[in-house]
C-alpha positions in Angstrom: 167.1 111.0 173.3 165.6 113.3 170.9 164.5 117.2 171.7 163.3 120.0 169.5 163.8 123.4 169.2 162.1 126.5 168.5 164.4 126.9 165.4 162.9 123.0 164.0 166.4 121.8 164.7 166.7 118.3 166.0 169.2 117.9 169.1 170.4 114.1 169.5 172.3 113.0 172.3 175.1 110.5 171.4 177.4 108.8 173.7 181.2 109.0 173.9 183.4 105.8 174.6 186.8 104.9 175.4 188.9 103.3 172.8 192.3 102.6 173.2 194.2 106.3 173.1 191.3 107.4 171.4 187.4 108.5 172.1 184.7 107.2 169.8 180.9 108.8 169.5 178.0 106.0 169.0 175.9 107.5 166.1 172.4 106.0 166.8 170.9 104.1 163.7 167.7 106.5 163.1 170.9 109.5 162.7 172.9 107.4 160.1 170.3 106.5 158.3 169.4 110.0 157.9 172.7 110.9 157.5 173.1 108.1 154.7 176.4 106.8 156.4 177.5 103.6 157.2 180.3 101.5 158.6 183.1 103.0 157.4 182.1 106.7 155.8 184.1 109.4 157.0 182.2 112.4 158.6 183.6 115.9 158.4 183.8 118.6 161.5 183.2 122.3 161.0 184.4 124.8 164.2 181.1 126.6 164.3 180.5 129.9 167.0 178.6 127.3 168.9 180.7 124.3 169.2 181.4 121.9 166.0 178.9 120.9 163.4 179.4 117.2 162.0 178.1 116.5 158.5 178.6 113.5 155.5 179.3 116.5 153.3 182.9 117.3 151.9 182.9 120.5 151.4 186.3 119.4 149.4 184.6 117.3 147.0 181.7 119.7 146.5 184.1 122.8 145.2 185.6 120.1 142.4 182.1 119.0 141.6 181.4 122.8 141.0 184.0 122.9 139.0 183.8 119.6 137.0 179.8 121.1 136.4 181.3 124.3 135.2 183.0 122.5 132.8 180.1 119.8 131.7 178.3 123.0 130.8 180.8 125.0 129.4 181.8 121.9 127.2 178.6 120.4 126.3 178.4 120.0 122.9 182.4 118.8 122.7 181.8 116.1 125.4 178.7 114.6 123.0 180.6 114.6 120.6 183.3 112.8 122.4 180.6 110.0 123.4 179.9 108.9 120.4 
């Protein structure tokens, strides 16, 4: 089930299952797809004010690709040199 929001925010209602010692959540296939996550991919929680937030992004891997573009930049001209 799909509802909208005043804020364009799209509510999806997944279901919860038993798994052994654990709980798993079914992610419908119109969500991964959005998502761009399949079998396997890890998904990330954030604590928001409002409950948790799940998302494909690492907010890990995003802080080193800042820095690894800091350095592309800051480099430039020393890394084309090194492709040659």
């Amino acid at each position: 089930m799909i509802k909208h929001n005043l804020l364009e925010k799209i509510t999806m209602l997944l279901n919860v299952k038993k798994r052994g010692n654990s709980l798993s959540v079914i992610i419908p296939k119109e969500m991964a797809v959005s998502m761009n996550i399949e079998d396997g991919d890890n998904l990330f929680a954030t604590k928001t004010p409002s409950g948790y937030e799940i998302s494909a992004y690492d907010p890990d891997f995003a802080k080193k690709m800042e820095v690894a573009r800091r350095g592309m930049k800051k480099y430039h001209n020393a890394l084309i040199e090194l492709a040659k």
